[in-house]
N, C-alpha and C positions, 0 to 999 in steps of 0.2 A: 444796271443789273447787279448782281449780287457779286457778280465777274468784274467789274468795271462799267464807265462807262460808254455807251457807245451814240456819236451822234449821225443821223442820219439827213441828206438832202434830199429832197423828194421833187418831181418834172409833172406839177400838175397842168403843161403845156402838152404834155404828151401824154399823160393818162391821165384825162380830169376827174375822171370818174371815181378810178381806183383810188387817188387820193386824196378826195374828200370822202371816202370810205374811208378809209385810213384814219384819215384826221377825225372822222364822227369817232371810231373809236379810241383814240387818243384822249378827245375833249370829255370825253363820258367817263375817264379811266378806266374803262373795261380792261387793258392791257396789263395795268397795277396787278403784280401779286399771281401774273399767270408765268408760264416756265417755257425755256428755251426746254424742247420735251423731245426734237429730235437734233441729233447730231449722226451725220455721214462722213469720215473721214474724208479729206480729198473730194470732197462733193457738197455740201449745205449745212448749215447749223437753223431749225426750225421751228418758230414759237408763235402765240397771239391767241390759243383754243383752249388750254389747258394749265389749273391749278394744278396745286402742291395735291397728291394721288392719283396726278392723274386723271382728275374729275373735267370733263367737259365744258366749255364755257356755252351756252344759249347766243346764239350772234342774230345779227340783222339777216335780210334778206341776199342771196346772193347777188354779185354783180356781173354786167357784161367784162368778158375778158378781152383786154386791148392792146392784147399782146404783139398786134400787128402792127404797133407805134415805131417799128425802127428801133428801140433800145435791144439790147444784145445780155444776155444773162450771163456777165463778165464777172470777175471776182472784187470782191465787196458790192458789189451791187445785189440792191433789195427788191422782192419781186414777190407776189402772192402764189401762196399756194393753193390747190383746188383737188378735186376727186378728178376720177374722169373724166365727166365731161367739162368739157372749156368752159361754160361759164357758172362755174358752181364755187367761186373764191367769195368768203365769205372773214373771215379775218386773220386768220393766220398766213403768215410771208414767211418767208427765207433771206438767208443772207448766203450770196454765190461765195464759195473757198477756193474756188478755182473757176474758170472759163469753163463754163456749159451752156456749149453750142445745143445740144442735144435737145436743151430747155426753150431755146427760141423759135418764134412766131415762122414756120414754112408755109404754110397753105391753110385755108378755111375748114378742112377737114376735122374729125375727129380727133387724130392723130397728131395734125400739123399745126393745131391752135397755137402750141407752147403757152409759156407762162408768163404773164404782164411784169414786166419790171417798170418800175415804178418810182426809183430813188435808188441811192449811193451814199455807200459811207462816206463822211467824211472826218471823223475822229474816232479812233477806238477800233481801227481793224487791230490794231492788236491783241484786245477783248476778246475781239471775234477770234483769231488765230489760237488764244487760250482758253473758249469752249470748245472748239474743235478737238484741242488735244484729249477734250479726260474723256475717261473710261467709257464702255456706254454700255450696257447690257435688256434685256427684260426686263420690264416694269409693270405692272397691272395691268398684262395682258400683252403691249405694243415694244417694239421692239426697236434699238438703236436710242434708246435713253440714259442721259447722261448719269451715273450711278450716285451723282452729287448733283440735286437742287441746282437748276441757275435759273433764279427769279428775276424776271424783268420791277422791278421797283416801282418806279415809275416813269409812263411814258408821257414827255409833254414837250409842247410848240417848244423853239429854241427863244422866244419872246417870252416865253413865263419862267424863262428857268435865270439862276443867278449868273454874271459873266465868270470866264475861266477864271481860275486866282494866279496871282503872277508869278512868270516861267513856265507856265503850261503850255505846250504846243502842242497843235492838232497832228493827227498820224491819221492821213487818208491814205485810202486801198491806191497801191500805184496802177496809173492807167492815166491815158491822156483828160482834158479839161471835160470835167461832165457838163450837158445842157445847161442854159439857165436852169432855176428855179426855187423856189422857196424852200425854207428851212422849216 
């Protein structure tokens, strides 16, 4: 991002679905050049739908929400966002700034879907902690947007990308040993 980088782990053992959703949009670079567009203080920083004014992105179809996988919408962990109804997540995700229980899977209902986490940071919650902090106001209409641009650059497998340069160390969200799974 424009912010740093940020790298994420994703549990395609536990939401298969949702992340090779993810990953179709990753390989495609649809994520390139779109903006971290909400920020909630003490609650989620959220991107994957929307360029620089604000202009909407065109996505795939939506997916089932599998959010009754047993992951917990903890802080730095990644998780799709959706409308109302439960299975209307289509590409934009969240990254948790704090523990919201509020967010997870209770019951088949309406109400109790909650929201598919999917992955976990695991370098760059710091990143994430320094979009959180700026400004956010009204922007073309929607509300709780950061007053400074933070463009996701580019998002891509942890396989295509260059290794860390030396003395780099990863800064993952503290919380116990996440699932397996792929980077």
């Amino acid at each position: 991002t424009t912010a740093g980088t940020i790298a994420v782990e994703l549990y395609p053992d536990k939401a298969p679905k949702t992340v090779e959703n993810f990953l179709a949009y990753v390989d495609s670079g649809f994520y390139d050049g779109t903006l971290f567009h909400r920020v909630v203080k003490g609650f989620v920083i959220q991107g994957g739908g929307f360029t620089k004014g604000m202009h909407p992105k065109e996505t795939r179809p939506p997916i089932p929400n599998e959010a009754d996988n047993g992951l917990r919408n903890e802080r730095g962990t990644v998780a799709m966002a959706r409308t109302y109804q439960p299975h209307s997540a289509t590409s934009q995700f969240y990254i948790n700034l704090v523990d919201n229980p509020a967010l997870d899977h209770r019951d088949k209902s309406l109400r109790g879907w909650g929201y598919c986490v999917f992955g976990r940071v695991i370098e760059g919650m710091e990143v994430v902690d320094a979009i959180a902090k700026l400004p956010t106001g009204t922007r073309h209409g929607y509300r709780d947007v950061p007053l400074e641009d933070v463009v996701i650059l580019k998002a891509r497998r942890r396989s295509e990308l260059p290794p860390p340069a030396a003395g780099d160390t990863p800064q993952a969200a503290p919380k116990a040993a996440p699932p397996s799974g792929a980077r």
